[in-house]
PASEBA-1860 file (N, C-alpha, C; in nm, 3 decimals):
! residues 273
1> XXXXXXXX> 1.883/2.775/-3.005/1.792/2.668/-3.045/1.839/2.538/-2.980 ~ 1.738/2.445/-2.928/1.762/2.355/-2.823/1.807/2.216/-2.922 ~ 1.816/2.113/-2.828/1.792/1.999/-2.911/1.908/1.936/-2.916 ~ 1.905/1.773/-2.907/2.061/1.691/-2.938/2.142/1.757/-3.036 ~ 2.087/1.823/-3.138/2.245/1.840/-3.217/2.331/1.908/-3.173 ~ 2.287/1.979/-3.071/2.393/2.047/-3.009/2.511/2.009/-2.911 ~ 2.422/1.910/-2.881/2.526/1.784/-2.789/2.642/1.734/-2.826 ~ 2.732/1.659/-2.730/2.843/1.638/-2.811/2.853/1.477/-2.861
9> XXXXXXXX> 2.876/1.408/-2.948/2.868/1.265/-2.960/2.839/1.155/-2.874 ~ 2.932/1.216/-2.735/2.963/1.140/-2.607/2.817/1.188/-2.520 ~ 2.795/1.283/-2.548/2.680/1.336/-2.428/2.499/1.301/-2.492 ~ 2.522/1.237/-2.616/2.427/1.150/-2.735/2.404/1.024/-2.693 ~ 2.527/0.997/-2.681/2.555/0.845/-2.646/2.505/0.810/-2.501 ~ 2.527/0.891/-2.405/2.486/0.896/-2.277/2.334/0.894/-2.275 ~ 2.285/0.995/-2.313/2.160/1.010/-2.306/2.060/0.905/-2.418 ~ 2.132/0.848/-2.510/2.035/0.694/-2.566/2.049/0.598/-2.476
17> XXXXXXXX> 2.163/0.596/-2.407/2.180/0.498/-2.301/2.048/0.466/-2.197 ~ 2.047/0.602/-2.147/1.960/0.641/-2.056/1.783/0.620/-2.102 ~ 1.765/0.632/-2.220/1.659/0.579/-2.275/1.690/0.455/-2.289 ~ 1.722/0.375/-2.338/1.703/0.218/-2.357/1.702/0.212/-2.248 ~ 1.771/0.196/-2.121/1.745/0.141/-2.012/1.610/0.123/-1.989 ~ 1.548/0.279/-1.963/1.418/0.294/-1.924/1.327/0.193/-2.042 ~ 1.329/0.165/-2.141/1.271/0.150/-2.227/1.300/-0.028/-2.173 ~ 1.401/-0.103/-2.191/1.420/-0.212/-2.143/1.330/-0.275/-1.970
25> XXXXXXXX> 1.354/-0.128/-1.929/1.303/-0.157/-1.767/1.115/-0.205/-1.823 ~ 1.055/-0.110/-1.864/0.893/-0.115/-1.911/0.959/-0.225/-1.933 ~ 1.001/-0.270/-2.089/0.992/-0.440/-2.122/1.005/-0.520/-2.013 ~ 1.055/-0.531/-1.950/1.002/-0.607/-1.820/0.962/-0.638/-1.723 ~ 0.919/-0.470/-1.707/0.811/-0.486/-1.613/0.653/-0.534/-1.680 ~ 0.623/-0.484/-1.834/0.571/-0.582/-1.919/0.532/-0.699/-1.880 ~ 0.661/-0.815/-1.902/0.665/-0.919/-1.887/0.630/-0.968/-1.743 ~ 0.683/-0.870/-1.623/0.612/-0.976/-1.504/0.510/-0.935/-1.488
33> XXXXXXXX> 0.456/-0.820/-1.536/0.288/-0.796/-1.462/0.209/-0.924/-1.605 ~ 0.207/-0.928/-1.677/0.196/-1.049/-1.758/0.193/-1.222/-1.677 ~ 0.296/-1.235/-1.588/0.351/-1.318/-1.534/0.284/-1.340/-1.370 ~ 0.297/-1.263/-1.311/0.206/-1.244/-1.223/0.056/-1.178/-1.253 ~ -0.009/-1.119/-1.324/-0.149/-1.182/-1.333/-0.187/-1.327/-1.306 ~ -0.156/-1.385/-1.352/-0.148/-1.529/-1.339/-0.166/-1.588/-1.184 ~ -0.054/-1.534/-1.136/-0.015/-1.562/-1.021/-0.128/-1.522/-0.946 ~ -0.164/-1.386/-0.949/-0.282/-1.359/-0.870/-0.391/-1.421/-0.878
41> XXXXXXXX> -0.451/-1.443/-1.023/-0.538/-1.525/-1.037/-0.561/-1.626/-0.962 ~ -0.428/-1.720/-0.918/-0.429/-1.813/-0.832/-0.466/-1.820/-0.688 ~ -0.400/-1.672/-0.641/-0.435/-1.624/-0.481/-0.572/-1.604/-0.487 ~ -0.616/-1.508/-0.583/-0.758/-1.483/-0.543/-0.836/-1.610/-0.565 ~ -0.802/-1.728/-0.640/-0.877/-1.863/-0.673/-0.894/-1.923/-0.499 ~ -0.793/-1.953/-0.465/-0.764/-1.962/-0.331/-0.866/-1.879/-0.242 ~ -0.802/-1.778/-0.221/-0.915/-1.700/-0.158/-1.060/-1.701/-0.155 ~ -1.105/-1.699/-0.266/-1.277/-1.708/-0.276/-1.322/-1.879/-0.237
49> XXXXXXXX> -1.235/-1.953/-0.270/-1.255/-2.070/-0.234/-1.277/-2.122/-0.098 ~ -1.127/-2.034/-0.007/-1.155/-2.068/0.137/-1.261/-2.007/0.169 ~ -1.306/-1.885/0.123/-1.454/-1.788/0.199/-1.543/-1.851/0.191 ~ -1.573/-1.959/0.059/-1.687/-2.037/0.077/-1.678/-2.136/0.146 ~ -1.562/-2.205/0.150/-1.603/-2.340/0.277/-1.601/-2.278/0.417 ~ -1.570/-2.194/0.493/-1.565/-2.111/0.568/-1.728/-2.064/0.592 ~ -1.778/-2.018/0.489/-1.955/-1.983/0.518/-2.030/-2.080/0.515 ~ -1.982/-2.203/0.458/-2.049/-2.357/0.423/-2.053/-2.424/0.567
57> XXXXXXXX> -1.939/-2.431/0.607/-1.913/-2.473/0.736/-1.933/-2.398/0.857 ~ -1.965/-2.446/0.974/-2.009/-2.367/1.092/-1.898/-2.375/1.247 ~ -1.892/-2.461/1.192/-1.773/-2.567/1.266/-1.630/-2.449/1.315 ~ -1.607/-2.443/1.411/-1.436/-2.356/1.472/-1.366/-2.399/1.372 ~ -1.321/-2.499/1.412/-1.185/-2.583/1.330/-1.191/-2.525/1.198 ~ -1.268/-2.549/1.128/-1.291/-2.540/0.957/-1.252/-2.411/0.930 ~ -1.389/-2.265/1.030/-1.328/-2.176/0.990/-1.210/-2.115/1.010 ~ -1.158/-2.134/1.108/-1.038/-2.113/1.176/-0.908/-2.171/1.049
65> XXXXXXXX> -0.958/-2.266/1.013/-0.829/-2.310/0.881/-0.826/-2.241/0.734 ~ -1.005/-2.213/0.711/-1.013/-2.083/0.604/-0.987/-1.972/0.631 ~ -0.969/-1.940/0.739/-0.932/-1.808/0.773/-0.750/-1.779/0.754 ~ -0.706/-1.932/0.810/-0.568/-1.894/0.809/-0.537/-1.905/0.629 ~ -0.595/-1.958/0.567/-0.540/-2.010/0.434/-0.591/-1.832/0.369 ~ -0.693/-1.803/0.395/-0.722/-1.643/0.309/-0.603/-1.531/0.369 ~ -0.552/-1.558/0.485/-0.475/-1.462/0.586/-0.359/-1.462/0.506 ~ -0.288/-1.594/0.445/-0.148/-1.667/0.382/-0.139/-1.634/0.226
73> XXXXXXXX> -0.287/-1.622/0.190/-0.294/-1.619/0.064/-0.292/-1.437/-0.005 ~ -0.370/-1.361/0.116/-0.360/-1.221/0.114/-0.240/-1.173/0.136 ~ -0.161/-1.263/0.234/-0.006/-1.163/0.274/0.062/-1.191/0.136 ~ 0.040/-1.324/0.096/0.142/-1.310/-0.055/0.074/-1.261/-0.208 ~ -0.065/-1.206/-0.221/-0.051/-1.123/-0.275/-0.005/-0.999/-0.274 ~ -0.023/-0.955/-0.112/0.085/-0.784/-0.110/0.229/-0.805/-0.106 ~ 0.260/-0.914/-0.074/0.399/-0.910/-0.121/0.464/-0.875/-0.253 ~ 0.364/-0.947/-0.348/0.382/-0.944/-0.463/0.351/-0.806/-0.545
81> XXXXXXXX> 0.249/-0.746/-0.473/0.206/-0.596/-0.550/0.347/-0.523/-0.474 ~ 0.386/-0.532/-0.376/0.468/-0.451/-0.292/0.625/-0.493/-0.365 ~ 0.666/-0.602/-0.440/0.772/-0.610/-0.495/0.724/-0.578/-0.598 ~ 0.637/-0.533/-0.733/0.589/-0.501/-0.871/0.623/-0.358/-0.827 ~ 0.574/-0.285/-0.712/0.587/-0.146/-0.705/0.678/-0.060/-0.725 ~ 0.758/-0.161/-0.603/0.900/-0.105/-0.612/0.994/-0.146/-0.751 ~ 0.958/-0.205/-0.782/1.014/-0.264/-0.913/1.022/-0.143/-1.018 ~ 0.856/-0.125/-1.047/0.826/0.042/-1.135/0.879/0.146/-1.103
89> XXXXXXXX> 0.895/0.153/-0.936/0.899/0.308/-0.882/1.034/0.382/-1.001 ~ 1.029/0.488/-0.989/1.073/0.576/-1.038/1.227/0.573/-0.915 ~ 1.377/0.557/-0.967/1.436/0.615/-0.844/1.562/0.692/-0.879 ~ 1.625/0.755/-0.819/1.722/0.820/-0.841/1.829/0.705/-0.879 ~ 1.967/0.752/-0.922/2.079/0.641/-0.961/2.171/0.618/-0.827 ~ 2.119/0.695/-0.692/2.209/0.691/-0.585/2.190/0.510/-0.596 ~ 2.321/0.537/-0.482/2.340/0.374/-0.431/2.307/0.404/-0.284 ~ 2.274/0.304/-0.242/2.234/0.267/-0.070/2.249/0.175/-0.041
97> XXXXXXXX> 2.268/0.136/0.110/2.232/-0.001/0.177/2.145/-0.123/0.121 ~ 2.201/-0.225/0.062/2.092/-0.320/-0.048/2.109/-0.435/0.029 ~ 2.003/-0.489/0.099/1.951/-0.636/0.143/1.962/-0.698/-0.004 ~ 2.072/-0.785/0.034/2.112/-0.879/-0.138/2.025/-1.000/-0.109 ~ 2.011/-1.080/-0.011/1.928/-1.190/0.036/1.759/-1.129/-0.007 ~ 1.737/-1.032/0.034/1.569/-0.993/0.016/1.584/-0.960/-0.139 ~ 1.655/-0.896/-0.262/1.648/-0.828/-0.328/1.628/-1.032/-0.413 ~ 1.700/-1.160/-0.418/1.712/-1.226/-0.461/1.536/-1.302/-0.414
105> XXXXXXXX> 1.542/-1.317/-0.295/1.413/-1.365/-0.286/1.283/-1.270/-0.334 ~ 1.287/-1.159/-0.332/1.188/-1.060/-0.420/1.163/-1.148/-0.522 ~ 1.291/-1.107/-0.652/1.323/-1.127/-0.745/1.255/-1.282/-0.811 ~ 1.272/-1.383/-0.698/1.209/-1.539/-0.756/1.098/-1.521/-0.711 ~ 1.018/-1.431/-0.650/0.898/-1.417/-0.612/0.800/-1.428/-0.766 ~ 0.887/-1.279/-0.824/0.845/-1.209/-0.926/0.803/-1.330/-1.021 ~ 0.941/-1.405/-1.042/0.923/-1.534/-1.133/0.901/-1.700/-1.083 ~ 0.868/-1.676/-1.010/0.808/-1.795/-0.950/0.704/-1.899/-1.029
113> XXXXXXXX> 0.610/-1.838/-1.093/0.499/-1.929/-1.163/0.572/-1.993/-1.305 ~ 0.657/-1.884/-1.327/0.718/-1.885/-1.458/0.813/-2.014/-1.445 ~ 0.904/-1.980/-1.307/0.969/-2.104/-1.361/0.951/-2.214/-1.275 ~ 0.811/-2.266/-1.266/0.736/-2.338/-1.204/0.676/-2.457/-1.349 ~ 0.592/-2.317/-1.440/0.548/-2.343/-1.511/0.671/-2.453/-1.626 ~ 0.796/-2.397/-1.642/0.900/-2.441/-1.726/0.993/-2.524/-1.627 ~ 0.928/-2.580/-1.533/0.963/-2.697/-1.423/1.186/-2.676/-1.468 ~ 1.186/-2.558/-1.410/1.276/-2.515/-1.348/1.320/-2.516/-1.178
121> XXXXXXXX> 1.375/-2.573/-1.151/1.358/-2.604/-0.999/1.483/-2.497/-0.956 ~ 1.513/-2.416/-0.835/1.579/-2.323/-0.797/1.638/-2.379/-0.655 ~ 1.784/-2.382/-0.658/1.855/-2.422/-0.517/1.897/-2.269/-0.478 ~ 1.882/-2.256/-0.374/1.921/-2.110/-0.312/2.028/-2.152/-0.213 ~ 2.139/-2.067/-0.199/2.293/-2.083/-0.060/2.284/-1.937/-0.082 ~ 2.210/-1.880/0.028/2.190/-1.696/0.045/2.272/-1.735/0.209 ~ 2.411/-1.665/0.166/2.470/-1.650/0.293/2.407/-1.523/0.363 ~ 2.449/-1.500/0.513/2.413/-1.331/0.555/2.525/-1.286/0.540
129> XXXXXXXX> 2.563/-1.180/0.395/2.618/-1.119/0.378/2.610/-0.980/0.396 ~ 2.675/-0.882/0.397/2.687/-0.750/0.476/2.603/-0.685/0.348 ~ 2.547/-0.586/0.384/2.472/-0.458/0.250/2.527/-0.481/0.152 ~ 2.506/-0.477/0.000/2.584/-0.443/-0.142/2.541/-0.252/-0.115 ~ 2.696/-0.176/-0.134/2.650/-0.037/-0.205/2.586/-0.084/-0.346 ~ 2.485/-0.033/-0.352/2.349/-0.070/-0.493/2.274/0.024/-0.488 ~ 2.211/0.034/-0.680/2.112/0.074/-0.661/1.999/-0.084/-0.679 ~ 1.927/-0.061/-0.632/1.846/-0.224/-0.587/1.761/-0.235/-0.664
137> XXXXXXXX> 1.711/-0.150/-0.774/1.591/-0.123/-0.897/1.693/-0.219/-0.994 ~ 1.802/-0.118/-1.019/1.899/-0.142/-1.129/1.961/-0.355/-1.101 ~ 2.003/-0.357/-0.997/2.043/-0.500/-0.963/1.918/-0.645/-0.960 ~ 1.784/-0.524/-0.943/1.719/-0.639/-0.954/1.707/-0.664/-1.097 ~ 1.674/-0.535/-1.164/1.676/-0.546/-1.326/1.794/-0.693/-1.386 ~ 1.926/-0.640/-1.355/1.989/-0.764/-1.359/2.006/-0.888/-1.379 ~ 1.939/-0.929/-1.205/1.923/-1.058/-1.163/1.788/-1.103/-1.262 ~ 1.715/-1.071/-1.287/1.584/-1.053/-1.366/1.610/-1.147/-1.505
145> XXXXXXXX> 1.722/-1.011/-1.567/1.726/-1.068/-1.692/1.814/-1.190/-1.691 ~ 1.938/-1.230/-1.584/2.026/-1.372/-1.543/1.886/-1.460/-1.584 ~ 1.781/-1.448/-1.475/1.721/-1.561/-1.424/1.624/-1.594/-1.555 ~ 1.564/-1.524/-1.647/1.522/-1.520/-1.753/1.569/-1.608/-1.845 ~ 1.745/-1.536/-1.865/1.799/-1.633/-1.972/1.813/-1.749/-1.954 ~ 1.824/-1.803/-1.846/1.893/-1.896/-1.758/1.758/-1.983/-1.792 ~ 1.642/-1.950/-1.780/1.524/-1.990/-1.791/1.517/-2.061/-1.947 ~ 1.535/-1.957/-2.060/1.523/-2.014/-2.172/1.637/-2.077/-2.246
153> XXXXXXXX> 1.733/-2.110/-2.138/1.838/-2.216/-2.206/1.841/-2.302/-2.156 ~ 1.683/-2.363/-2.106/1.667/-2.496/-2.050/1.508/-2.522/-2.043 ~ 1.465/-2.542/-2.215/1.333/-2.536/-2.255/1.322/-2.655/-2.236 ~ 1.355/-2.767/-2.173/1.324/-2.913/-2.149/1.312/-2.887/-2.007 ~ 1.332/-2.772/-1.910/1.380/-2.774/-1.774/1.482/-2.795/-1.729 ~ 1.485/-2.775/-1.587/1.667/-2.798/-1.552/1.657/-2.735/-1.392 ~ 1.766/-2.706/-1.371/1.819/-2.635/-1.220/1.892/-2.513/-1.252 ~ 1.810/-2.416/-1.172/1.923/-2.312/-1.134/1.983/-2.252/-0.990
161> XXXXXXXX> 2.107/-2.257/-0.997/2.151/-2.225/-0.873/2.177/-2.105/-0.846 ~ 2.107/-2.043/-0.726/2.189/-1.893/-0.654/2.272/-1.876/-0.541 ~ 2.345/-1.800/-0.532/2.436/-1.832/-0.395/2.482/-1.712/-0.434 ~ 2.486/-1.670/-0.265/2.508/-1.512/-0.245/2.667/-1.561/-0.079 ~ 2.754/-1.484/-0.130/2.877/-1.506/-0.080/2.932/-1.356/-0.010 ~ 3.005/-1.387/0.099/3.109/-1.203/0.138/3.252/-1.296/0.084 ~ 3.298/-1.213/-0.046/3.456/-1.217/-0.041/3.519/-1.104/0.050 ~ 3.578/-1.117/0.147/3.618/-1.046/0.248/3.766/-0.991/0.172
169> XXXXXXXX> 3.854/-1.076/0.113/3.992/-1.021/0.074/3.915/-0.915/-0.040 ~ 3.867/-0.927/-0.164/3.822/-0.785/-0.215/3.721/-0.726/-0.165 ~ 3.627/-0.707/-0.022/3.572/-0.700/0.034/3.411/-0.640/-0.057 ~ 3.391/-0.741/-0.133/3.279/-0.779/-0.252/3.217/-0.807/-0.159 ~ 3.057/-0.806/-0.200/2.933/-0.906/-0.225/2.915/-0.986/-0.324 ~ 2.944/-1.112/-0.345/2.916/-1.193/-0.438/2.798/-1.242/-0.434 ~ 2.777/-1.252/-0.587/2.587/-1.325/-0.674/2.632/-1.381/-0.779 ~ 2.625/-1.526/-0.725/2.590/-1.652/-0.822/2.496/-1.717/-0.929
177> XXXXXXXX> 2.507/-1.724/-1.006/2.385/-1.744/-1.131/2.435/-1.824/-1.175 ~ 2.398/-2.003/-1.145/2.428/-2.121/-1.233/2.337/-2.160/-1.338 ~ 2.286/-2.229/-1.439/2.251/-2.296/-1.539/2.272/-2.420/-1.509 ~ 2.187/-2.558/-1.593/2.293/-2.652/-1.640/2.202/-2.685/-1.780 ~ 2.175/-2.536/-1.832/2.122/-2.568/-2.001/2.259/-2.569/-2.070 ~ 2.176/-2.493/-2.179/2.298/-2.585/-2.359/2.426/-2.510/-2.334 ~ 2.435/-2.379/-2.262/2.556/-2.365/-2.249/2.591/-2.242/-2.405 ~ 2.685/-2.237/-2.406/2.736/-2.143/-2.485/2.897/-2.162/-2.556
185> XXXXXXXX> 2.902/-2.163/-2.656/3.041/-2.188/-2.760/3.124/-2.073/-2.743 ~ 3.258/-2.088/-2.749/3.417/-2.006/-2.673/3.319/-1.884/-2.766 ~ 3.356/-1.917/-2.921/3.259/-1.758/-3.008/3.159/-1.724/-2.968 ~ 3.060/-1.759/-2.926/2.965/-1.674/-2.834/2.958/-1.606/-2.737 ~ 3.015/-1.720/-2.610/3.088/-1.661/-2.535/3.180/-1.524/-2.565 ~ 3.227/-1.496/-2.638/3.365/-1.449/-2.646/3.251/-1.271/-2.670 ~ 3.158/-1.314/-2.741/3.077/-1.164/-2.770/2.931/-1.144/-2.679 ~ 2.968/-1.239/-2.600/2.806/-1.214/-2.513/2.753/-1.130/-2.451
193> XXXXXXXX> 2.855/-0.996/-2.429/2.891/-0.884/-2.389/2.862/-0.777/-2.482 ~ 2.867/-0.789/-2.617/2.890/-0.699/-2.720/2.749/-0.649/-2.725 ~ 2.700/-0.505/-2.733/2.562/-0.396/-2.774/2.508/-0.534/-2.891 ~ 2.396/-0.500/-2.930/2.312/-0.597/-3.004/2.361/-0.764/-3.043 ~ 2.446/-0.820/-2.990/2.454/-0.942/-3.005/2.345/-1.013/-2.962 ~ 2.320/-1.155/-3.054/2.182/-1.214/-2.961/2.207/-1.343/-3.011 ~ 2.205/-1.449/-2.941/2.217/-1.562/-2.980/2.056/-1.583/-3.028 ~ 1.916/-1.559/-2.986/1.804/-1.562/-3.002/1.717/-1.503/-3.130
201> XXXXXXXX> 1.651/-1.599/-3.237/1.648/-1.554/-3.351/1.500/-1.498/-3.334 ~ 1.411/-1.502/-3.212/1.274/-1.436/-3.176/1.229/-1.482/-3.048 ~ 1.134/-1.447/-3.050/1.023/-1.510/-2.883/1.048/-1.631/-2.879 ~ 1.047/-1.706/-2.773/1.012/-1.868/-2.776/0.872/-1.882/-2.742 ~ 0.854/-1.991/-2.688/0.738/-2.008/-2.689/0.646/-1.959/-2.571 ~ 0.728/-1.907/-2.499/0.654/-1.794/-2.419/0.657/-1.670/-2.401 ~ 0.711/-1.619/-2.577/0.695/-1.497/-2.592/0.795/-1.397/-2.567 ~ 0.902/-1.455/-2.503/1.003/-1.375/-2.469/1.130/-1.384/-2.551
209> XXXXXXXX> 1.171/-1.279/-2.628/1.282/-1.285/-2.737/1.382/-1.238/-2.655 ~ 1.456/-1.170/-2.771/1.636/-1.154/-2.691/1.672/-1.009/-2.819 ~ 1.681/-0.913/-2.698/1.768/-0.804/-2.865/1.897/-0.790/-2.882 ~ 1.963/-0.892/-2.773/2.111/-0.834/-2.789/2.135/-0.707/-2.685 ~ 2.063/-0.673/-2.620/2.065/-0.572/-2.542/2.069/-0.585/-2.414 ~ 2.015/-0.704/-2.328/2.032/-0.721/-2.263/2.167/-0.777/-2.143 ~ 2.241/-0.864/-2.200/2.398/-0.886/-2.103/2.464/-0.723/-2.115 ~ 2.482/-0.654/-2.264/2.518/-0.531/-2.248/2.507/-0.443/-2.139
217> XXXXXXXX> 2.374/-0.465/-2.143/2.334/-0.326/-2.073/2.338/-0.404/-1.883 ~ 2.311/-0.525/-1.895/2.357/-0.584/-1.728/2.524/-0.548/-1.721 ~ 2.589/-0.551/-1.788/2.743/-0.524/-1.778/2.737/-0.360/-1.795 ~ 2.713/-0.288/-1.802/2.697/-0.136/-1.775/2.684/-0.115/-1.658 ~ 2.541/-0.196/-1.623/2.504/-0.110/-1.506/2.591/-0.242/-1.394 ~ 2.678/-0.317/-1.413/2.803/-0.356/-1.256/2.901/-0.243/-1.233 ~ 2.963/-0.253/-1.364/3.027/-0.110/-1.359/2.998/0.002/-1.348 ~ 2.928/0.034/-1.347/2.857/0.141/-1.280/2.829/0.165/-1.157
225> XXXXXXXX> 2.819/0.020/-1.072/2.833/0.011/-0.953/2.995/0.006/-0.929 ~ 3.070/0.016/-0.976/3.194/-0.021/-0.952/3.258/-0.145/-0.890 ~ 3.177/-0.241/-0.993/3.149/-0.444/-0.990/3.213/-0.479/-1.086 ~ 3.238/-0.586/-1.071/3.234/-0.696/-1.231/3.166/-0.776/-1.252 ~ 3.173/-0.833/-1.355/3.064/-0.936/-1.389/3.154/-0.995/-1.497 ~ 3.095/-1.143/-1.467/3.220/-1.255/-1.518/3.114/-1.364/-1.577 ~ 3.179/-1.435/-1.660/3.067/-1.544/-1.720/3.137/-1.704/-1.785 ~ 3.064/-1.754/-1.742/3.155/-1.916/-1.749/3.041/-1.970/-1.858
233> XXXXXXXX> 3.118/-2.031/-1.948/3.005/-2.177/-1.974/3.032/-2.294/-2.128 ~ 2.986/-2.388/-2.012/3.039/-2.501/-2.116/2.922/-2.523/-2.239 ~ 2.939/-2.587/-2.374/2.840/-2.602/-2.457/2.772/-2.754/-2.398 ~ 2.649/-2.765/-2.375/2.562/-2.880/-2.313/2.597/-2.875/-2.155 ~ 2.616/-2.813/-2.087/2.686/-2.820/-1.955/2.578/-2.700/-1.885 ~ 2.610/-2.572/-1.932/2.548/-2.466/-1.860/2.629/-2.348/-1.862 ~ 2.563/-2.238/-1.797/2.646/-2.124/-1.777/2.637/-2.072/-1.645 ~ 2.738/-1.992/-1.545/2.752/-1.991/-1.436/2.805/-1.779/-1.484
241> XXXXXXXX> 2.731/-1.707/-1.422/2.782/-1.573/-1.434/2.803/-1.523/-1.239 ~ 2.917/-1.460/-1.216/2.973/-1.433/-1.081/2.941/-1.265/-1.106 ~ 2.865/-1.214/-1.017/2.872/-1.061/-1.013/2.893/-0.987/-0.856 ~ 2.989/-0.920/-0.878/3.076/-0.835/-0.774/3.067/-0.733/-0.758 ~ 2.982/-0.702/-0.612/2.956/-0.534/-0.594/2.998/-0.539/-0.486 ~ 3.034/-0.381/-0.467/3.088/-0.367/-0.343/3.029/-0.344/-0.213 ~ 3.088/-0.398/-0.137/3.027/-0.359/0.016/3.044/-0.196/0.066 ~ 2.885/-0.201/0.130/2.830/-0.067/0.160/2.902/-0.030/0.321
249> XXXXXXXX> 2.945/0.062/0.316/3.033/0.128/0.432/2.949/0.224/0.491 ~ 3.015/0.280/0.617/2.918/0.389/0.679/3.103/0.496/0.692 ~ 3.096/0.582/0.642/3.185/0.677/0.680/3.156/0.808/0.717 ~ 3.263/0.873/0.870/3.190/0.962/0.945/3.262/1.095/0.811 ~ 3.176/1.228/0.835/3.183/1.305/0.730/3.233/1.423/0.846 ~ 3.312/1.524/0.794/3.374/1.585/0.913/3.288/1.729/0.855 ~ 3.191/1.814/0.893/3.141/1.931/0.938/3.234/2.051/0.889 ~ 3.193/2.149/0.872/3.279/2.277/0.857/3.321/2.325/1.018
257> XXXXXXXX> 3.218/2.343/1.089/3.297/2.352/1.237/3.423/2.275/1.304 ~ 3.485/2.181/1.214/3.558/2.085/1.275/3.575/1.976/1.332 ~ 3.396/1.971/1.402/3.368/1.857/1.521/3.327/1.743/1.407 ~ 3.387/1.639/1.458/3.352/1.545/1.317/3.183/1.472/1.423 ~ 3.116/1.427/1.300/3.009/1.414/1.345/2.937/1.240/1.270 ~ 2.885/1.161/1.322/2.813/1.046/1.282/2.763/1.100/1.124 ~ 2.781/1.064/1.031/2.643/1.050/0.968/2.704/0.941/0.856 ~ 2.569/0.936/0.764/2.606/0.824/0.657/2.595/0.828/0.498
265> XXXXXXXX> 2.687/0.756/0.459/2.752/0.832/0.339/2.763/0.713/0.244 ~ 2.685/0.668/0.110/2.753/0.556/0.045/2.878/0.571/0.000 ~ 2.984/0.459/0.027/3.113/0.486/-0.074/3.137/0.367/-0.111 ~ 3.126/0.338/-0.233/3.129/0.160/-0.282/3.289/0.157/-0.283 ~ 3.311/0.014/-0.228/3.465/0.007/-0.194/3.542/-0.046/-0.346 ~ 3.681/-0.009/-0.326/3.748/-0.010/-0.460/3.751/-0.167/-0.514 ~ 3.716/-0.215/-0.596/3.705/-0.367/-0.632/3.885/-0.376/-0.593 ~ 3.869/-0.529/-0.613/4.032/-0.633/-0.594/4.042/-0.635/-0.754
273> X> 4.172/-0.653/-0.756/4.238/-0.649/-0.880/4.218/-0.778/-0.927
END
C-alpha cells in the first residue's frame, strides 16, 4: 500500500519542500501576470494609438515614426511574454550556463511598472561577469522575491541598487541587492532566515503579504546551488543582501575508450571559506 506514511520523516520533509516551492513559484507568477497585464495594456494603448495617426496621416515622415513606435512597442511586448514563459516553464533542477546580467535585466523587466508605480528608482553596476553554474528559473525566483521585499520596505519610495561582480579569489559570481528602506532590528535580523518568520502582519496596499516563507526558502535554494547568501541591515538605513554562486566551468569528461574527448559538464566550483 502506497502513500507518505511509508516514507521516512526526512524523505516527508523533502517532498513538502518540493511542494511549497512549486506552490510559492504559482504565487508569483500570480503576482506578475497581475503586474504585467497592466503593462501590456500600456503597449497595446501605444500601439493602437500609433496605427491611427499612421492611417490619419499620409505623410512618409509620420508614418515612418508610427511604424517605428508600433515596431518598439511590439518587440517589448514579446519580450515580456518571452520572459513570463520562461518564468512558468516547467524545468528540471540541473544547473547550466546562466547569463546573470540578462537573468537581472529580465527580472526588472518583469517588475518594472510596479516599481515605477511605487516611484522606486533602480541603479544597475552589471559587470560582464563569467556564467553563474544556476538553475536560472530558481535564481530568478530569488532575485524576484529580493526585489519585492526591497520594494515594500520603502512604501514612501526610495532606491534600489544591483550590482553584479566576479570575485575571482573564491571564484563566485556575485548579486547585490541594496535598499535604503526601514531596515531591520539585530532580532529580526538575527531570524530572517528562520521557516515561517514574517515581519509582515498581511498584504499592503498592493496586495502583496509575506508568509515567512519566503528568505527561507531563497536561502535553500543558494545552497543548493552551492552559494551563500548573506544579509546586512541597518534600522532606518536599509538592507543590502550579497548572494554567491558559483562560476560555471566547462570540464573535458574522459570516454571509456580512453581518448579523452571535448564535451560539457556543469560543476559548480567549491565556494571560499
Amino acid at each position: 500500500m502506497g502513500g507518505t506514511s511509508e516514507l521516512s520523516l526526512e524523505e516527508q520533509v523533502v517532498i513538502l519542500k518540493e511542494r511549497l516551492a512549486q506552490a510559492q513559484k504559482l504565487t508569483a507568477l500570480g503576482e506578475l501576470s497581475s503586474t504585467t497585464t497592466h503593462e501590456f495594456n500600456n503597449v497595446l494603448t501605444t500601439i493602437i494609438n500609433y496605427a491611427k495617426l499612421g492611417l490619419r496621416h499620409k505623410d512618409l515622415a509620420t508614418r515612418e515614426k508610427a511604424f517605428e513606435k508600433i515596431l518598439s512597442a511590439g518587440t517589448r511586448a514579446a519580450k515580456i511574454t518571452s520572459t513570463i514563459l520562461g518564468f512558468a516553464r516547467n524545468r528540471t533542477n540541473s544547473f547550466e550556463p546562466t547569463d546573470m546580467v540578462k537573468l537581472v535585466e529580465d527580472s526588472l523587466l518583469l517588475l518594472e511598472r510596479e516599481l515605477n508605480k511605487y516611484r522606486i528608482t533602480v541603479e544597475k553596476y552589471l559587470d560582464a561577469v563569467p556564467h553563474a553554474s544556476a538553475n536560472p528559473n530558481q535564481i530568478q525566483q530569488v532575485l524576484l522575491n529580493l526585489l519585492i521585499n526591497a520594494r515594500q520596505a520603502m512604501p514612501q519610495g526610495g532606491r534600489v541598487v544591483i550590482k553584479l561582480a566576479h570575485d575571482t579569489a573564491a571564484d563566485m559570481v556575485d548579486l547585490f541587492v541594496r535598499d535604503n528602506g526601514c531596515g531591520m532590528t539585530p532580532e529580526v535580523l538575527h531570524r530572517i532566515f528562520d521557516p515561517f518568520f514574517s515581519t509582515k502582519a498581511g498584504p499592503d496596499a498592493s496586495g502583496k503579504g509575506g508568509t515567512g516563507l519566503g528568505l527561507s526558502m531563497c536561502r535553500d535554494i543558494i545552497e543548493s546551488h552551492h552559494g551563500r547568501i548573506r544579509v546586512d541591515s541597518t534600522p532606518g538605513k536599509g538592507t543590502a543582501f550579497t548572494i554567491k554562486l558559483p562560476v560555471f566551468h566547462k570540464v573535458a569528461a574522459t570516454p571509456l575508450t580512453g581518448t579523452t574527448l571535448p564535451t560539457t559538464i556543469s560543476t559548480p566550483a567549491t565556494p571560499g571559506a
